[in-house]
PAVEXDREN-892759 format. One line per field, with one value per residue: residue number from 1; residue in three letters; x, y, z of N, C-alpha, C in turn. Coordinates in nm, 2 decimals. Example, Ala and Ser with C-alpha at 12.3 -4.5 7.8 and 13.67 -1.06 7.14 Angstrom:
<pts>
titor [1 2]
vonu [Ala Ser]
nX [1.32 1.28]
nY [-0.57 -0.22]
nZ [0.78 0.71]
caX [1.23 1.37]
caY [-0.45 -0.11]
caZ [0.78 0.71]
cX [1.32 1.29]
cY [-0.33 0.00]
cZ [0.78 0.79]
</pts>
This chain:
<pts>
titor [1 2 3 4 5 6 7 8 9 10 11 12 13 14 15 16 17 18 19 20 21 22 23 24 25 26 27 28 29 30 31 32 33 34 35 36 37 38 39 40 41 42 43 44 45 46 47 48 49 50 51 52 53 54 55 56 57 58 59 60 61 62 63 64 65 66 67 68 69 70 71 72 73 74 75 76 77 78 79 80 81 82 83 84 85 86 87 88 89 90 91 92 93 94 95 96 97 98 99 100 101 102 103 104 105 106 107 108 109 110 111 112 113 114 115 116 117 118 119 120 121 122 123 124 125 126 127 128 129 130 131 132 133 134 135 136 137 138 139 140 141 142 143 144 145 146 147 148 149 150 151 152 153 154 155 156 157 158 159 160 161 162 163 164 165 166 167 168 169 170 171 172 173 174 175 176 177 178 179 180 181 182 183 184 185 186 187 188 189 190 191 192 193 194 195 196 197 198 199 200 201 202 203 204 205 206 207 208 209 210 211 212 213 214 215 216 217 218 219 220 221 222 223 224 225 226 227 228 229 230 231 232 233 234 235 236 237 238 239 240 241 242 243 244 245 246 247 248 249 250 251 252 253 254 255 256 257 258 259 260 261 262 263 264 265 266 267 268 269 270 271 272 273 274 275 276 277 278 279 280 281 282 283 284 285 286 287 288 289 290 291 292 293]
vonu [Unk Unk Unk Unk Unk Unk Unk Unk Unk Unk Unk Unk Unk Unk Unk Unk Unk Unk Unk Unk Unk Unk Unk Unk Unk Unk Unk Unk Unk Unk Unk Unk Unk Unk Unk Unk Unk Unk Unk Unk Unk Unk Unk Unk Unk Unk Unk Unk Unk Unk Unk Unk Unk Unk Unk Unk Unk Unk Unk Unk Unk Unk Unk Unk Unk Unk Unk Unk Unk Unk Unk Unk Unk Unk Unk Unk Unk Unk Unk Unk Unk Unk Unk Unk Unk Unk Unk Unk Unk Unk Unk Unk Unk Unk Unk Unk Unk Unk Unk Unk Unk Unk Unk Unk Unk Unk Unk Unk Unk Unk Unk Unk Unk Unk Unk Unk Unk Unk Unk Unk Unk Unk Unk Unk Unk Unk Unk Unk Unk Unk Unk Unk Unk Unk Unk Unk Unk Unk Unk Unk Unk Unk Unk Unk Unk Unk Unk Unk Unk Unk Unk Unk Unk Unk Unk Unk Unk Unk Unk Unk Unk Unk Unk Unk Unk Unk Unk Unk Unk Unk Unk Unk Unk Unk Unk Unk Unk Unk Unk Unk Unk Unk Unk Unk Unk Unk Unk Unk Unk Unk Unk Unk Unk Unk Unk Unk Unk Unk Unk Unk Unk Unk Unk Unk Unk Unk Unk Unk Unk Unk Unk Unk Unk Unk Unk Unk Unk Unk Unk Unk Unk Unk Unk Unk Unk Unk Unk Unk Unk Unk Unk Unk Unk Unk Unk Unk Unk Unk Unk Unk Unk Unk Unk Unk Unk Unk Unk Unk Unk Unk Unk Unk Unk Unk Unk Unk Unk Unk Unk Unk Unk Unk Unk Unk Unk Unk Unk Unk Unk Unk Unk Unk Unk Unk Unk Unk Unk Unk Unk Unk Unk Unk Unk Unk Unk Unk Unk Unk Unk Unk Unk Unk Unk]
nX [4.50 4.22 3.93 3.79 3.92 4.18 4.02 3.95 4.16 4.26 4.09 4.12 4.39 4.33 4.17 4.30 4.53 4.46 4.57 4.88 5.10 5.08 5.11 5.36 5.48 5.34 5.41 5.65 5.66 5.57 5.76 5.92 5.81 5.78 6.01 6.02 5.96 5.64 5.47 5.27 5.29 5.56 5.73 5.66 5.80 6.06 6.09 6.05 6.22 6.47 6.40 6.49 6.70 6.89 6.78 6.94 7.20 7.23 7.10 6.77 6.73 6.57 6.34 6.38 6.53 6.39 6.14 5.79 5.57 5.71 5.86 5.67 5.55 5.81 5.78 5.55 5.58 5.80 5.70 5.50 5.63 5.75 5.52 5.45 5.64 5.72 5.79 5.57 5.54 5.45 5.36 5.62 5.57 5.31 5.46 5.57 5.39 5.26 5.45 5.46 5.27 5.28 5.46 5.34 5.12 5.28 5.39 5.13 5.09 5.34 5.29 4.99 5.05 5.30 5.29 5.00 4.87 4.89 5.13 4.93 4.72 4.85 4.93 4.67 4.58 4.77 4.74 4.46 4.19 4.15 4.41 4.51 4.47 4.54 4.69 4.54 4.32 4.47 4.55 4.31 4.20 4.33 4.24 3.96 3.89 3.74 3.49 3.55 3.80 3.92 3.89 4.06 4.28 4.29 4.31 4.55 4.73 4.68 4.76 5.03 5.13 5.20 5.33 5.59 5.67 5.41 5.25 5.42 5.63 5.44 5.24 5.32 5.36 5.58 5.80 5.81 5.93 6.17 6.30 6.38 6.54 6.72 6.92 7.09 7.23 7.58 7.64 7.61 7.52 7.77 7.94 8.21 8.33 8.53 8.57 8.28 8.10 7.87 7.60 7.39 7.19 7.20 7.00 6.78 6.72 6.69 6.43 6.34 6.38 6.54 6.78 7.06 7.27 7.34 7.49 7.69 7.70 7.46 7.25 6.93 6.62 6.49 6.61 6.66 6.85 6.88 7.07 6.99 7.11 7.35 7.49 7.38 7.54 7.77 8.01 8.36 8.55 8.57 8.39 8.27 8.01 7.94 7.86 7.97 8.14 8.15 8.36 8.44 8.62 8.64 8.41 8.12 8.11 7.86 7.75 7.85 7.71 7.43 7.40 7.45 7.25 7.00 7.16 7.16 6.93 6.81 6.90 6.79 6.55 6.65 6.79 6.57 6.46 6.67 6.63 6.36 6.18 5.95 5.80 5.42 5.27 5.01 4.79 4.68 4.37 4.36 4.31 4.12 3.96 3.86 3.84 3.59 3.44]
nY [10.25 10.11 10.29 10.09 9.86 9.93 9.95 9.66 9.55 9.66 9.57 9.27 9.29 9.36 9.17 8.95 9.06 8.99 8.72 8.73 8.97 9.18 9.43 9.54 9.47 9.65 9.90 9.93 9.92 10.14 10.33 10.29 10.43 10.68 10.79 10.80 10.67 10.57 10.67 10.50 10.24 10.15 9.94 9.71 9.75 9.73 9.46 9.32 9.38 9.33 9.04 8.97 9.03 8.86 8.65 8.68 8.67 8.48 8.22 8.08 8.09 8.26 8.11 7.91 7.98 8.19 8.27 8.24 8.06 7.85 7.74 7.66 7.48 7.29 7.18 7.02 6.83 6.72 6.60 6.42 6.26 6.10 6.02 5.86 5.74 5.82 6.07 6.15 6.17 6.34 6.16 6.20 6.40 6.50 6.63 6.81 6.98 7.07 7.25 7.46 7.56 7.79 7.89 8.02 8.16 8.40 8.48 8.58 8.82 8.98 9.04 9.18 9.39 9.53 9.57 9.57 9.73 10.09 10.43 10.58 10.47 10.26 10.44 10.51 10.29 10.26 10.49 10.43 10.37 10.10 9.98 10.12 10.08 9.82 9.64 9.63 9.48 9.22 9.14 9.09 8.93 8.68 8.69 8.64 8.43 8.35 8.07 7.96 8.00 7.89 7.65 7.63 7.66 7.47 7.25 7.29 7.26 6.96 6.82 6.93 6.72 6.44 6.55 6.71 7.04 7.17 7.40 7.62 7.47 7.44 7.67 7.91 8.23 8.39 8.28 8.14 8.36 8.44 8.22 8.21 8.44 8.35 8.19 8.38 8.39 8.36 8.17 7.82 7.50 7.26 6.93 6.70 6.51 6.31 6.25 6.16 5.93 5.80 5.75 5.89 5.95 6.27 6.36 6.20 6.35 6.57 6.86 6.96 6.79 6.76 6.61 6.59 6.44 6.35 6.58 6.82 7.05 7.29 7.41 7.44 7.60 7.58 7.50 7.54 7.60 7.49 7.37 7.11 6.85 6.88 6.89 6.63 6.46 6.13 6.13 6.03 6.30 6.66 6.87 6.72 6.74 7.10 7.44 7.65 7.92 8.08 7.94 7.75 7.67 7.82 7.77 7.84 7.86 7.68 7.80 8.10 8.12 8.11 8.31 8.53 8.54 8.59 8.81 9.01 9.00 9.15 9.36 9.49 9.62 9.77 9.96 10.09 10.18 10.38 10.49 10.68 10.50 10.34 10.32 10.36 10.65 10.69 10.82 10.78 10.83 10.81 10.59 10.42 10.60 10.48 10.22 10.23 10.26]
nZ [13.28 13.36 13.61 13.74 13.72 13.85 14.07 14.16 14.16 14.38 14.54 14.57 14.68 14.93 15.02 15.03 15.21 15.48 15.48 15.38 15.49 15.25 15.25 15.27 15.05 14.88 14.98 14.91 14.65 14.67 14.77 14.59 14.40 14.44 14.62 14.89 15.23 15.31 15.61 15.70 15.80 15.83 15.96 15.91 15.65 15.69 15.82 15.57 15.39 15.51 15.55 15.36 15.29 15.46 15.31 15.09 15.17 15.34 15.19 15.24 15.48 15.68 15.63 15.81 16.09 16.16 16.08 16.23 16.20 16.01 16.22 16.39 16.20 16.17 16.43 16.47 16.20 16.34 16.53 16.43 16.33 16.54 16.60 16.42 16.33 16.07 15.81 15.51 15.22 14.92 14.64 14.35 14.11 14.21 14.40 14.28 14.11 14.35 14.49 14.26 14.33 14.48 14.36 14.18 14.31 14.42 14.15 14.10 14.29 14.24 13.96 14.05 14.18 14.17 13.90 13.73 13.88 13.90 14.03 14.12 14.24 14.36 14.62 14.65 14.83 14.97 15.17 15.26 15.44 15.49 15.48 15.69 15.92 15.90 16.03 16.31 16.19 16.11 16.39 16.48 16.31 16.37 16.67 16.65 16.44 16.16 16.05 15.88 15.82 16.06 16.01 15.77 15.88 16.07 15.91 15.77 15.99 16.10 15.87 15.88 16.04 15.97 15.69 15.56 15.66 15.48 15.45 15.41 15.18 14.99 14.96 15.03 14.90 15.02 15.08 14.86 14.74 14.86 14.81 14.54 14.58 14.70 14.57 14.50 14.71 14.80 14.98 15.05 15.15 15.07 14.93 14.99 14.76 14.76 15.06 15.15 15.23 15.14 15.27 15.30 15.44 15.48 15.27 15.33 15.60 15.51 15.54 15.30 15.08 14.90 14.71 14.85 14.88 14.61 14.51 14.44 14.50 14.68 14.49 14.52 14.53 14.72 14.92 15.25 15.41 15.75 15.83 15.87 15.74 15.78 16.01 16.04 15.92 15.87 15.77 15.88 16.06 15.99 15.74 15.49 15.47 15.47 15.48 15.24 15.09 14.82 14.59 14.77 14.94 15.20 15.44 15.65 15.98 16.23 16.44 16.38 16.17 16.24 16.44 16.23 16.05 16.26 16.33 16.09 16.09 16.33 16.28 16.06 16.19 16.39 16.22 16.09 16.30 16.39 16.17 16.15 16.06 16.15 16.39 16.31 16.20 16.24 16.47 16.82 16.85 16.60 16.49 16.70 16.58 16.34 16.40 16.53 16.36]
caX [4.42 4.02 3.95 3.72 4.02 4.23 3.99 3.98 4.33 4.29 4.00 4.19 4.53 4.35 4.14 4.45 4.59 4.45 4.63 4.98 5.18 5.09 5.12 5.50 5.54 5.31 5.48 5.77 5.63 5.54 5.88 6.03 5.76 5.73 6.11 6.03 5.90 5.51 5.51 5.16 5.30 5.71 5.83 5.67 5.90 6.20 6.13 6.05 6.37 6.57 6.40 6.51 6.87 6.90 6.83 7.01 7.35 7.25 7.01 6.68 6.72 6.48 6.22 6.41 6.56 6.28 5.94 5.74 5.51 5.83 5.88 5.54 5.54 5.90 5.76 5.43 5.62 5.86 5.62 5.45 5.77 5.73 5.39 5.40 5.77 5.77 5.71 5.50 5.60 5.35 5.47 5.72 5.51 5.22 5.50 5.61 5.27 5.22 5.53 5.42 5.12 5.36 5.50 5.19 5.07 5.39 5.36 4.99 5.13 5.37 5.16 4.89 5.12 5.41 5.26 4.86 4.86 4.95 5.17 4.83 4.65 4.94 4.92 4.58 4.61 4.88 4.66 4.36 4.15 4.18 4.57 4.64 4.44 4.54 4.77 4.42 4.22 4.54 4.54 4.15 4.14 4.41 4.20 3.83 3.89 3.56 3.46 3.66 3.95 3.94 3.87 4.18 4.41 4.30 4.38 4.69 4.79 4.67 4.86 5.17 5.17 5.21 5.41 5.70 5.64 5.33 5.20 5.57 5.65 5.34 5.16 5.38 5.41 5.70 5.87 5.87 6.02 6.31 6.37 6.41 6.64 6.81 6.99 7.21 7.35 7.73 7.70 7.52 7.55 7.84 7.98 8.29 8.30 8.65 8.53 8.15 8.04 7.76 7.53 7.23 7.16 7.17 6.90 6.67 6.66 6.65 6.35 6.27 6.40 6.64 6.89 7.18 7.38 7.40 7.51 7.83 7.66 7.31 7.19 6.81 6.59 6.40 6.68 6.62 6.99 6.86 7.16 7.00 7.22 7.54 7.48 7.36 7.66 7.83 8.14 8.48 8.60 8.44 8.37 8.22 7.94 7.96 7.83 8.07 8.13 8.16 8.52 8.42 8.72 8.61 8.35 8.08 8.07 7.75 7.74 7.87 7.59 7.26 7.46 7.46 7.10 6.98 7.18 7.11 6.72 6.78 6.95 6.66 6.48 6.74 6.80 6.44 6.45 6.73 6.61 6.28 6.14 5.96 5.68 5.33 5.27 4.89 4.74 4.54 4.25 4.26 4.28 3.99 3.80 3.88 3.81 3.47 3.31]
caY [10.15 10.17 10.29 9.95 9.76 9.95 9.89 9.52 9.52 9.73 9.44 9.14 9.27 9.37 9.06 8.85 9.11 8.89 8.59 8.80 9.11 9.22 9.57 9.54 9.45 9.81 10.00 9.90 9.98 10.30 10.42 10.30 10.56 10.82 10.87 10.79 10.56 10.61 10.67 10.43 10.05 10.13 9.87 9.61 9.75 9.72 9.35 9.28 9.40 9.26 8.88 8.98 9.06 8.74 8.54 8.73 8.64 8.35 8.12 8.10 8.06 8.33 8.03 7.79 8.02 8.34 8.26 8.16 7.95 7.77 7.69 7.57 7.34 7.23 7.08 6.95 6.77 6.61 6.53 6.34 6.15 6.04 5.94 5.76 5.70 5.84 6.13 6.10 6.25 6.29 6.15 6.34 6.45 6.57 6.73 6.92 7.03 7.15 7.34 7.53 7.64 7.92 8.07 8.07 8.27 8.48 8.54 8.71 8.92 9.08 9.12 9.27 9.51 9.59 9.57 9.61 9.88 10.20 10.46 10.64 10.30 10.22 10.56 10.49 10.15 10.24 10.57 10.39 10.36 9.97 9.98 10.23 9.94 9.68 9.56 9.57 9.36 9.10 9.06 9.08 8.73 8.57 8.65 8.63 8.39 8.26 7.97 7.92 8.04 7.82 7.49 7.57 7.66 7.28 7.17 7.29 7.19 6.81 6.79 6.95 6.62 6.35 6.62 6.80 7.21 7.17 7.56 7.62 7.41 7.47 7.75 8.04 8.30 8.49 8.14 8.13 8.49 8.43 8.12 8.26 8.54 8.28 8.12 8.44 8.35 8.30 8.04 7.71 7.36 7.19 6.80 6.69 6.37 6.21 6.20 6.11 5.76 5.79 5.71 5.88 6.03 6.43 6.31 6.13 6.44 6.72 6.88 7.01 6.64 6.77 6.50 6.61 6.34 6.32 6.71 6.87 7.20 7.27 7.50 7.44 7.73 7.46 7.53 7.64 7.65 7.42 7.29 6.95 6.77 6.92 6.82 6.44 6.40 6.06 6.10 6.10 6.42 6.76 6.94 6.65 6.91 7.21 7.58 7.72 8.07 8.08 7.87 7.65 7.73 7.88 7.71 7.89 7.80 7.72 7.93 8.20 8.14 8.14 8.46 8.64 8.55 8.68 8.97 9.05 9.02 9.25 9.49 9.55 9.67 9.87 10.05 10.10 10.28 10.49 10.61 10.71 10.42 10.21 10.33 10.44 10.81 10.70 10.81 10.65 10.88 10.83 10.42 10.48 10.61 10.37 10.07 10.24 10.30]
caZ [13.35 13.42 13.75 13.75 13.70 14.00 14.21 14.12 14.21 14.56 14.58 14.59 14.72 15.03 15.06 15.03 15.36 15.63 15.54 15.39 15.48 15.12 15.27 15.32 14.91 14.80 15.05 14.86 14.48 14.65 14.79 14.46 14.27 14.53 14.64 15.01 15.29 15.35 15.80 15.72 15.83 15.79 16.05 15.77 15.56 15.73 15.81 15.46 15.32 15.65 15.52 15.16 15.26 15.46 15.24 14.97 15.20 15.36 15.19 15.26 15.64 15.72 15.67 15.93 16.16 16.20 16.10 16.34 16.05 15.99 16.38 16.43 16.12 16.16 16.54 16.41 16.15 16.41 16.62 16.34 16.31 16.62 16.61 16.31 16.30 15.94 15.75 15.37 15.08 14.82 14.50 14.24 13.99 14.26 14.49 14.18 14.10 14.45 14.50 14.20 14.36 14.56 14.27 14.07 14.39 14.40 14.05 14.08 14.39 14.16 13.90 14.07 14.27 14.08 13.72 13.73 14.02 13.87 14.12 14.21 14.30 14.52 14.72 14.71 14.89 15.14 15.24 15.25 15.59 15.51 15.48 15.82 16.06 15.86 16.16 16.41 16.07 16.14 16.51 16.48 16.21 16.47 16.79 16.63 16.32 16.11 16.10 15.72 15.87 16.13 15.94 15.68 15.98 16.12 15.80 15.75 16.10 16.07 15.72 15.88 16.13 15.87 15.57 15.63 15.64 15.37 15.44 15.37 15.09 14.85 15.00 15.09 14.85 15.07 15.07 14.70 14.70 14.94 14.77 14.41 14.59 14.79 14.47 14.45 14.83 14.78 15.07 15.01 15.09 14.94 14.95 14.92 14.73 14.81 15.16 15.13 15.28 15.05 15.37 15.21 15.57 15.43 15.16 15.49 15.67 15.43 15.53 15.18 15.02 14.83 14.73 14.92 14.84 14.49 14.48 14.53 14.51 14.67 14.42 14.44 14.57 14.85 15.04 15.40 15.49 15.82 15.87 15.92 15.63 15.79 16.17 16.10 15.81 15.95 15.75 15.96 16.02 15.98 15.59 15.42 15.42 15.49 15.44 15.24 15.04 14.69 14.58 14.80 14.98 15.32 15.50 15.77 16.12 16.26 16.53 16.31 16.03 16.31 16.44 16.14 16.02 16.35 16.39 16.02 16.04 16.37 16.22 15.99 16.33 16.44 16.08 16.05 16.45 16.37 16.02 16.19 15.96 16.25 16.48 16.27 16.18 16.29 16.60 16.88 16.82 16.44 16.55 16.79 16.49 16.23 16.47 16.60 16.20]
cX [4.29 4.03 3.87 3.85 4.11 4.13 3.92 4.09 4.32 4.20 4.08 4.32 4.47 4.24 4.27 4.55 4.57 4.49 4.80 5.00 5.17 5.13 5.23 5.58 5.48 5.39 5.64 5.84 5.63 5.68 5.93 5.95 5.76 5.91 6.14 5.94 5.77 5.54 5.38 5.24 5.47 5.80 5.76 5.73 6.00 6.18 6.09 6.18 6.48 6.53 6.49 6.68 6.93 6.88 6.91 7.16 7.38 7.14 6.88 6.66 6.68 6.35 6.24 6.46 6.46 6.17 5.90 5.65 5.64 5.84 5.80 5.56 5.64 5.88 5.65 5.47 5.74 5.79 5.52 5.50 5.75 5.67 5.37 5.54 5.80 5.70 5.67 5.47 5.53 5.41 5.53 5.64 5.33 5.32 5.52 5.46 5.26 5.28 5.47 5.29 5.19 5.39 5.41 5.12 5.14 5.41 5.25 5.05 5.19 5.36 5.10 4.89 5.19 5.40 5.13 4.84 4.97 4.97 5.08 4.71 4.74 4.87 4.81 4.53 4.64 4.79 4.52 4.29 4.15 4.31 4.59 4.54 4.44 4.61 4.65 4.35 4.34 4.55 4.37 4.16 4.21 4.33 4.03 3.77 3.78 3.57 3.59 3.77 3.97 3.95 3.99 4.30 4.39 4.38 4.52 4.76 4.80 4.75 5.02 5.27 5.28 5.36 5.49 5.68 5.55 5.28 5.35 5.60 5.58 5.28 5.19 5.44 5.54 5.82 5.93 5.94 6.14 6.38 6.42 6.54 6.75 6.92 7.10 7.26 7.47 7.77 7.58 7.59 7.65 7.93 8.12 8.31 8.43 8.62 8.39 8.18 7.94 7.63 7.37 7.13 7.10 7.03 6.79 6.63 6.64 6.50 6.23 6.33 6.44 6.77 7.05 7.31 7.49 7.44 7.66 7.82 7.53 7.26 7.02 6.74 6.48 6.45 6.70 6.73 6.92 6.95 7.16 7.10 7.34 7.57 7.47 7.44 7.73 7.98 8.23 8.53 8.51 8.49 8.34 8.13 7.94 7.88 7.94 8.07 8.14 8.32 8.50 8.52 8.68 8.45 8.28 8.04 7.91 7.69 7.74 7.78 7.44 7.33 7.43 7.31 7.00 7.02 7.15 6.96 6.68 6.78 6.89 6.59 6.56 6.78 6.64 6.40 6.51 6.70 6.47 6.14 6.01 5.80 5.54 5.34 5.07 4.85 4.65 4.40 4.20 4.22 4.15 3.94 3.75 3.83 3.64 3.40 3.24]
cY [10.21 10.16 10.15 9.89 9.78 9.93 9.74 9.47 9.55 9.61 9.32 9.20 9.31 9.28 8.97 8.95 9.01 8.77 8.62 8.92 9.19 9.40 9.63 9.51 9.63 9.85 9.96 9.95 10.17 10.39 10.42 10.47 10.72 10.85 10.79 10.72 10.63 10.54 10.58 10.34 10.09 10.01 9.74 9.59 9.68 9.57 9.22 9.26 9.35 9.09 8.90 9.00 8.95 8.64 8.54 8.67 8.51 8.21 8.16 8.07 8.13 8.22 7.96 7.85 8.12 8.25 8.21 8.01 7.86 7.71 7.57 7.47 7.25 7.09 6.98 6.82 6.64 6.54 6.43 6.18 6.07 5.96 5.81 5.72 5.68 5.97 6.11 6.25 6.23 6.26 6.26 6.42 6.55 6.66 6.85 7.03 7.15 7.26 7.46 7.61 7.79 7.98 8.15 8.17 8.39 8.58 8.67 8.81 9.00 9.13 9.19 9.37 9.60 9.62 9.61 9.76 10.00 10.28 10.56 10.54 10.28 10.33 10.59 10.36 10.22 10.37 10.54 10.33 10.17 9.94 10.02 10.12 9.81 9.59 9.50 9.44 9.24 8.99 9.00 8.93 8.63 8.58 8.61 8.57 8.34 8.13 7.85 7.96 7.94 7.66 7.50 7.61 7.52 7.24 7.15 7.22 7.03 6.79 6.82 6.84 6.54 6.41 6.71 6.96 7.21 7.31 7.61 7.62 7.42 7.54 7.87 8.16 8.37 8.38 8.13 8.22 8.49 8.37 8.16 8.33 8.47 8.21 8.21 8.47 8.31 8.18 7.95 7.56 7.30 7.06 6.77 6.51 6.28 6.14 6.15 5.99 5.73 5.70 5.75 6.00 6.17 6.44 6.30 6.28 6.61 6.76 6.91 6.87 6.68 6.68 6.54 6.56 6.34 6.46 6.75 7.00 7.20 7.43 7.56 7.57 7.71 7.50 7.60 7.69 7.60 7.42 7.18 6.88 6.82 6.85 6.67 6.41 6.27 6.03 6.16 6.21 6.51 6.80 6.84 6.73 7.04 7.32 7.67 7.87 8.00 8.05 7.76 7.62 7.75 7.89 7.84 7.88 7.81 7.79 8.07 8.21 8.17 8.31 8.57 8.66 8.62 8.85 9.07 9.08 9.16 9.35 9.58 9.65 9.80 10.00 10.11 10.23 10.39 10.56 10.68 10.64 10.33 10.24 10.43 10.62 10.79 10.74 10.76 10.70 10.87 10.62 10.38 10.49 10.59 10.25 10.06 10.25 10.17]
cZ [13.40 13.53 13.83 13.79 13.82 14.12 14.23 14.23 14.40 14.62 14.65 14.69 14.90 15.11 15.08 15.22 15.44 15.57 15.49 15.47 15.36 15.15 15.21 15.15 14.83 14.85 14.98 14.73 14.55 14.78 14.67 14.35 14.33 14.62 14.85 15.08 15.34 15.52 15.82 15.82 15.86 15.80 15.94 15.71 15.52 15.77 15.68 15.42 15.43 15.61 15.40 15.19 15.33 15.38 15.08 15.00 15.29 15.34 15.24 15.39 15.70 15.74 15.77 16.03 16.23 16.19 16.18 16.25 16.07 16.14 16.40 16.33 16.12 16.34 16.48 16.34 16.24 16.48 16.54 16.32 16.40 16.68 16.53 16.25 16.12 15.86 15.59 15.37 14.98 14.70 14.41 14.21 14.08 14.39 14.36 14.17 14.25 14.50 14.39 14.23 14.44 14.45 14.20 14.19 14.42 14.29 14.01 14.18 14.32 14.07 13.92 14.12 14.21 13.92 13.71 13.83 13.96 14.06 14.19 14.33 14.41 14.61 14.77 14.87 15.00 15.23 15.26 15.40 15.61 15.57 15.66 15.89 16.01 15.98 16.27 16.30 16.12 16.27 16.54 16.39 16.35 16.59 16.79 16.47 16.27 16.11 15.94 15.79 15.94 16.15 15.86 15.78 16.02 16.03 15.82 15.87 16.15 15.98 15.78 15.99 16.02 15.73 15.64 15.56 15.52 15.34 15.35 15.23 14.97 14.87 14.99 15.02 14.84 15.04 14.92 14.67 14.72 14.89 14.64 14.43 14.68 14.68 14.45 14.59 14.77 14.90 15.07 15.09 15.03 15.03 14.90 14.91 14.78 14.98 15.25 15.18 15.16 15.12 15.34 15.36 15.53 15.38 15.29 15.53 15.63 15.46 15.38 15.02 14.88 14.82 14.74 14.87 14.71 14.42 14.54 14.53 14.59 14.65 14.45 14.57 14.76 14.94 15.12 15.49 15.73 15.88 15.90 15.88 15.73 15.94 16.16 16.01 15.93 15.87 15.87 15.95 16.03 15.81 15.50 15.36 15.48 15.47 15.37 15.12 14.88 14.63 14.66 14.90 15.15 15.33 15.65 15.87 16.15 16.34 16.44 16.24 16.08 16.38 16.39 16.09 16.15 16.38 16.22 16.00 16.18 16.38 16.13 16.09 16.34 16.32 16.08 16.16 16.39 16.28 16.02 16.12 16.04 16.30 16.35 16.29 16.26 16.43 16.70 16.83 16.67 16.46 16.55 16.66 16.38 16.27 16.50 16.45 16.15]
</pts>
């Protein structure tokens, strides 16, 4: 690769920084090439691979239960409901379209990281006086945003009245990641049809309008593992739907499932402390004299 071309790559991936964590995916390529965790960013790391193992064991419920993104748009959206006592759904064939805009952005990420960025490029990146204050460049867009920034955060935030989670849903690169790695969860969703009403309810409140109903598996990658569908089910009884393991067999409490997704995403933290993974290798003074150039 032409050094043009790597630094193309270091171009974009660290224009793209202020609105991802892109850090937290090199620093990833560059333990796999280099043996070991760069003491740049770490604690990125560890809550990279802490989303990625949640939703590897329980669905993609890192978007519904952690994010904060997800929080805010999940109120916004209700509160929409409320306003306008309905949320709007853009038709099939232009949601389809739009969902695709995540992976098609997912797609270039690991492209441009994992395949275009040779393992000297990485090392360049993650040691790069951009990279070690990349955390100040983040709090810096959030407390001193431009004026572009500040018009497509309206956006998004008017759009997320009326549409349910639309940053989310068609925007969210990470979203599209978790969700790809959320299909090989052994606990999902599942209907049991003898005792169905066929009330249509699950379908209604699916945030990600996945048809609930007409499934006795819920396979699809949308899925935020909510729990909405399981709480507003109105068949008699409990296990109509469920969360259940793989057989289908043994079913996971809900208590027990926000439990685990929490104590799994804090256990990332806590692994990351103990393995000396966590706190910057940077100092204030090199901070200081990164922030003052």
């Amino acid at each position: 690769m032409s050094r043009a071309r790597v630094a193309w790559v270091l171009t974009v991936v660290s224009a793209m920084w202020r609105a991802l964590p892109i850090s937290a995916l090199v620093s990833l390529k560059d333990w796999f090439a280099s043996g070991t965790i760069n003491p740049v960013h770490p604690a990125g790391l560890a809550i990279f691979l802490a989303a990625i193992a949640v939703s590897l064991l329980l669905k993609r419920s890192f978007c519904s239960w952690v994010c904060p993104v997800g929080t805010v748009s999940e109120l916004l959206w209700k509160c929409g409901f409320s306003l306008f006592k309905r949320n709007v759904r853009p038709p099939r064939r232009m949601d389809i379209g739009l969902r695709g805009l995540k992976y098609l952005l997912l797609l270039f990420f690991l492209w441009s990281i994992l395949w275009a960025m040779p393992p000297e490029g990485v090392s360049a990146f993650v040691y790069s006086d951009y990279n070690k204050i990349a955390d100040v460049r983040l709090l810096d867009f959030f407390l001193h945003p431009s004026g572009l920034a500040l018009a497509v955060i309206a956006v998004l935030l008017v759009l997320a009245l009326p549409v349910r989670n639309p940053f989310c849903r068609f925007l969210c690169p990470y979203g599209a990641l978790v969700g790809l790695i959320s299909v090989l969860s052994p606990v999902k969703v599942t209907r049991e049809k003898k005792t169905c009403v066929s009330c249509g309810v699950c379908t209604q409140v699916c945030p990600s309008y996945i048809p609930v109903m007409r499934q006795e598996r819920v396979m699809s990658e949308e899925c935020i593992g909510c729990w909405r569908c399981i709480s507003h089910c109105r068949a008699e009884g409990e296990g109509t739907l469920a969360m259940k393991l793989t057989g289908r067999r043994v079913a996971v409490n809900g208590l027990l499932f926000a439990l685990l997704v929490v104590g799994i995403f804090w256990a990332g933290s806590v692994l990351g402390k103990a393995t000396g993974h966590w706190h910057t290798a940077i100092s204030l003074g090199e901070y200081i004299r990164l922030i003052g150039r």
